[in-house]
N, C-alpha and C positions, 0 to 999 in steps of 0.2 A: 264871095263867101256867103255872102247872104242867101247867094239864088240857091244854090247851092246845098243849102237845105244842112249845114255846119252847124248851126245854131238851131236850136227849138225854135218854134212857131212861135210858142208864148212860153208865161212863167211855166219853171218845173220845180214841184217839192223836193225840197233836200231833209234828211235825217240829222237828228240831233247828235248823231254819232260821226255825221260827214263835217258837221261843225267842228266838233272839236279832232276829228283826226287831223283835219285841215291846219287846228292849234295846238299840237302835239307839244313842240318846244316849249311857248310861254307857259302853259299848263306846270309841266317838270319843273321850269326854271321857277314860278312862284310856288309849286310846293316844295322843291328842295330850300325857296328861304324862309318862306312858312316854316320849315322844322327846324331850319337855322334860328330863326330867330326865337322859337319855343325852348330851345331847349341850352341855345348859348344867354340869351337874355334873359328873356323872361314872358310868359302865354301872353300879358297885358301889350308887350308890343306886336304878338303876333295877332288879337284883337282889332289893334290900332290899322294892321294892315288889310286886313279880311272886312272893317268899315269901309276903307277908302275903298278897297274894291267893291261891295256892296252900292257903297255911292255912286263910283263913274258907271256900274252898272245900270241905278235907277236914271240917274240921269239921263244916261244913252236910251235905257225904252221909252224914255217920257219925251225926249223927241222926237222918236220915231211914230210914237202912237201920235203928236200932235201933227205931224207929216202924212196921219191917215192911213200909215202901215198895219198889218194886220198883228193881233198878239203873238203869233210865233215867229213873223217877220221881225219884229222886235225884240224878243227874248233873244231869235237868234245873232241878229244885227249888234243887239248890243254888248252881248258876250265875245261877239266876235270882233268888235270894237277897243273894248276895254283888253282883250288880250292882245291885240294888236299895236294900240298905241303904249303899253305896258313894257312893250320890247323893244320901243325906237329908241331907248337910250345904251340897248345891248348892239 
């Protein structure tokens, strides 16, 4: 597969639109509880959740930039991280 020329030579850029088409699901699935939770609770817990997302966010680019990844390898990486592991319990 290799010889084969299957695979790019080297890296290829991907769009920030291939990111998240790629996370379509968890995307819907947190904003339909985002609005669950605005609007049966109360905005203070939909805050609560929109931090911890923020957080695993910083976190995931802050190891990837320590890993020496480039800044949009990391934006992307980590977004794409945090939606991911966001749905291992769906």
């Amino acid at each position: 597969m290799w010889h084969d020329r299957a695979l790019p030579s080297g890296p290829e850029r991907i769009g920030f639109w291939t990111v998240l088409r790629g996370s379509l699901l968890p995307v819907l699935v947190w904003t339909g509880v985002s609005c669950f939770t605005y609007f049966v609770y109360n905005p203070v817990v939909t805050m609560v959740l929109g931090g911890l997302f923020a957080l695993s966010f910083g976190v995931g680019f802050g190891l990837r930039r320590r890993a020496m990844h480039s800044v949009r390898c990391s934006a992307y990486g980590a977004l794409g991280g945090v939606l991911d592991k966001s749905m291992a319990g769906f």
